[in-house]
N, C-alpha and C positions, 0 to 999 in steps of 0.2 A: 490626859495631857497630850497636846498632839506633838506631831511627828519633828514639828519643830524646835521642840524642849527637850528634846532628847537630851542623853549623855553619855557619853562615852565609857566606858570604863575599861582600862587598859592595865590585866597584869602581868607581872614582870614572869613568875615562876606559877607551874602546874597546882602547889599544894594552895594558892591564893586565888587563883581562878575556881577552883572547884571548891571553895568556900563560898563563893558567892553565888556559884551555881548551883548549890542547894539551900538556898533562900531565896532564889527568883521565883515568880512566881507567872505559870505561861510560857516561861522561856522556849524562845524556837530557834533552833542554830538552823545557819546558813553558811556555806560554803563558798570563798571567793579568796583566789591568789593562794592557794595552799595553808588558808586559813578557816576556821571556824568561827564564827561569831554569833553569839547567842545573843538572842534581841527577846525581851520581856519586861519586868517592873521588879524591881526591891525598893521598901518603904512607900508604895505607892506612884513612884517615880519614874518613867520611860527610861530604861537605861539600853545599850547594848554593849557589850560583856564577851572581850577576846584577849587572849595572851601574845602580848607585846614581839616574842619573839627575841632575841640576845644580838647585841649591836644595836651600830647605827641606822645602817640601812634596813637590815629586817625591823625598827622600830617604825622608820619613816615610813615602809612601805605600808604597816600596819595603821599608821595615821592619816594615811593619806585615805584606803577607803574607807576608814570609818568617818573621816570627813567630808567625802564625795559620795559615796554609794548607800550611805547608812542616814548621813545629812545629820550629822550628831551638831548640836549647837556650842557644847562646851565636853572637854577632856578632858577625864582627871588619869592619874598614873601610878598606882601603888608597886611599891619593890620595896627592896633593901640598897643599901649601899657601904661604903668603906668610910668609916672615918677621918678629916685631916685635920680638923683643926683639935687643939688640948682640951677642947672644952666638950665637944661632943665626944659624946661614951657608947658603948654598945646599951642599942636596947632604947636608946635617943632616937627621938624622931627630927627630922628635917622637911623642913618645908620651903622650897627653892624659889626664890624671888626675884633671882636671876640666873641664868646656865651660859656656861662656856663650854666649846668645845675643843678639850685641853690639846687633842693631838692635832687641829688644824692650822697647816702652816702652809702658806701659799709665798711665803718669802722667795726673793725681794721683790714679787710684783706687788702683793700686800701686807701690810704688818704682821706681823706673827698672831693666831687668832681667829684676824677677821676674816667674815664668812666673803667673801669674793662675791659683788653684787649687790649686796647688804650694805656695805660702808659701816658695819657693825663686828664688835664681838660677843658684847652680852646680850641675848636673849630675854627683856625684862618681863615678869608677870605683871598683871595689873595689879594694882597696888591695893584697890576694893577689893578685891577677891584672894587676895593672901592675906588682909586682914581678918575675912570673913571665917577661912580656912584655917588660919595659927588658934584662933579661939575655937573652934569647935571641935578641934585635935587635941586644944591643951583641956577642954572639959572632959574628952571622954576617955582618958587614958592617963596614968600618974606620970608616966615617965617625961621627961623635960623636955619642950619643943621648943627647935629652933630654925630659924630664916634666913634666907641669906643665901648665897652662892654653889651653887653645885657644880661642878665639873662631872661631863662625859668623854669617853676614849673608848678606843675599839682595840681595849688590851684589861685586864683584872689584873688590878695594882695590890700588888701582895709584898712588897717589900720597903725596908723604912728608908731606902735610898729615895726610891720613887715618890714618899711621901712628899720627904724634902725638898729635892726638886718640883713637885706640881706647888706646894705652898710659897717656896719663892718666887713663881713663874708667876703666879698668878696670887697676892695676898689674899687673904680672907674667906679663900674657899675654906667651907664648912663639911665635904663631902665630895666624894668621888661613884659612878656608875659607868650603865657602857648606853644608854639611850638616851636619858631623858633631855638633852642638849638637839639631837636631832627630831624627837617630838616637837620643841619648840619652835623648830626653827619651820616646822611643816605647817603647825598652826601659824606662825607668824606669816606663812603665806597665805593660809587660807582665812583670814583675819578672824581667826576663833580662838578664845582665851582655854587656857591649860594648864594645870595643876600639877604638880609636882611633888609628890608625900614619898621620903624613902626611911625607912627604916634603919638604923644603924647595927650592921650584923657583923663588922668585926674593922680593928682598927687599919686595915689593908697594909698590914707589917708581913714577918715572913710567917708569921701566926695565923693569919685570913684566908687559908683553905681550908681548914681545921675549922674554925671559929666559922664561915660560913655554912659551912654543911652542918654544922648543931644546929645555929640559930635559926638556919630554914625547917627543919625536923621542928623544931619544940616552939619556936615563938611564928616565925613568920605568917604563918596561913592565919588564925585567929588572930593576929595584931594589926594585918591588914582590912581584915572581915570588919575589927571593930571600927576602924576607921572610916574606912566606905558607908558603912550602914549609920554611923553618925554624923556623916555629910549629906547623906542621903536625908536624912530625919530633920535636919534642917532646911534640907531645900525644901522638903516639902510640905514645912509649915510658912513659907515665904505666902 
C-alpha cells in the first residue's frame, strides 16, 4: 500500500495505544513535537499510530502532523467519552457524524458556537464513510452503536448540572469528550475525512471519575483494539 493510503490512527489514552502496538507489525516510531509516532501495518494496512494527547490543542497539534509530516490520507480517533443523551449507556459506542465545539463562544462578534472563519458550527463527517463505519462497529461488537452528534470542551464534564445545560445548549448531542471537535475542525482544513469512535465510559454525572478510571482498567484498551482492527479488516478487503 503506498504512502498515500495511509491512516492515521489516533488514541486517546496510553492502555489503547499500546494495544495496538503490539499488533503492528514493523512498527518504527519517530519523534516529532514531543510526540511519538509509530508508523508500520495492522491487518495488512499502512497505518501510523500516536496518542492523541488531552484537549484541544494538544489533539490539533497531534492532527496537524500527522497530516502534514506523515501525509496520512484518512483519521480515525478511538477514546472514550461521557454520556448525554438517555439512550446512550456505558459500555455504548458512538460514532460522531457531526462535532461541536461546546465551549466556543466568540459572542457578539459571532453566534455562539461558530468557529470564527468557518461560517460554521457543526463539523459534519461524510456521510459514506459513517455509514461504512456504524456497520462495521455494529458487526464486531454486541454493544449498541449509535450516530450522531458529539460535543468537545477543554473541561471533563462530571456533573448532572453540566449535562443539562450542554443538552439544552445544543439538542441532540449523544456525547461529550475534550478533542474530537478539534480533530475535525484540522481535517476540515486539510480536506481529509475523520472518524470519530468513542466509547461510553461513564454518564459524566458526579459518578464519572469513579466510573471513568474502572472503565479504562477493565474495558477500554481491548474494546478499542477490537474496533480498530475491524476497521482495519475491512478496509483492507476493499
Amino acid at each position: 500500500m503506498n504512502q498515500s493510503n495511509r491512516i492515521g490512527i489516533m488514541a486517546a489514552m496510553p492502555e489503547e495505544l499500546q494495544a495496538l502496538l503490539d499488533r503492528m507489525v514493523d512498527d518504527t516510531p519517530v519523534t516529532l513535537g514531543g510526540r511519538t509516532f509509530w508508523c508500520g501495518q495492522l491487518q495488512g494496512v499502512e497505518v501510523v499510530v500516536v496518542l492523541s494527547g488531552i484537549g484541544k490543542v494538544a489533539a490539533a497539534i497531534t492532527t496537524t502532523l500527522l497530516l502534514q509530516a506523515f501525509e496520512v490520507n484518512e483519521l480515525w480517533f478511538t477514546g472514550v467519552a461521557g454520556g448525554l443523551a438517555p439512550q446512550v449507556q456505558v459500555g455504548d459506542v458512538v460514532v460522531a457524524d457531526a462535532l461541536v465545539q461546546h465551549d466556543m463562544d466568540a459572542s457578539p462578534l459571532f453566534a455562539r458556537h461558530e468557529l470564527p472563519g468557518l461560517g460554521l458550527s457543526h463539523l459534519q463527517a461524510p456521510a459514506a464513510l459513517i455509514d461504512e463505519v456504524v456497520g462495521v462497529v455494529a458487526q464486531a461488537q454486541p454493544q449498541p452503536v449509535h450516530r450522531g452528534l458529539v460535543l468537545s470542551g477543554d473541561q471533563f464534564v462530571a456533573s448532572a448540572g453540566q449535562v443539562a445545560e450542554l443538552v439544552q445548549r445544543l439538542p441532540g448531542a449523544l456525547a461529550v469528550e475534550m478533542e474530537g471537535a478539534a480533530v475535525a475542525q484540522v481535517c476540515h482544513a486539510f480536506d481529509r475525512p475523520c472518524v470519530i469512535v468513542r466509547t461510553i465510559s461513564d454518564r459524566a454525572d458526579e459518578a464519572a471519575p469513579q466510573d471513568f478510571g474502572r472503565f479504562i482498567a477493565e474495558v477500554a484498551s481491548p474494546r478499542s483494539m477490537a474496533i480498530v482492527m475491524a476497521l482495519l479488516s475491512a478496509r483492507s478487503k476493499r
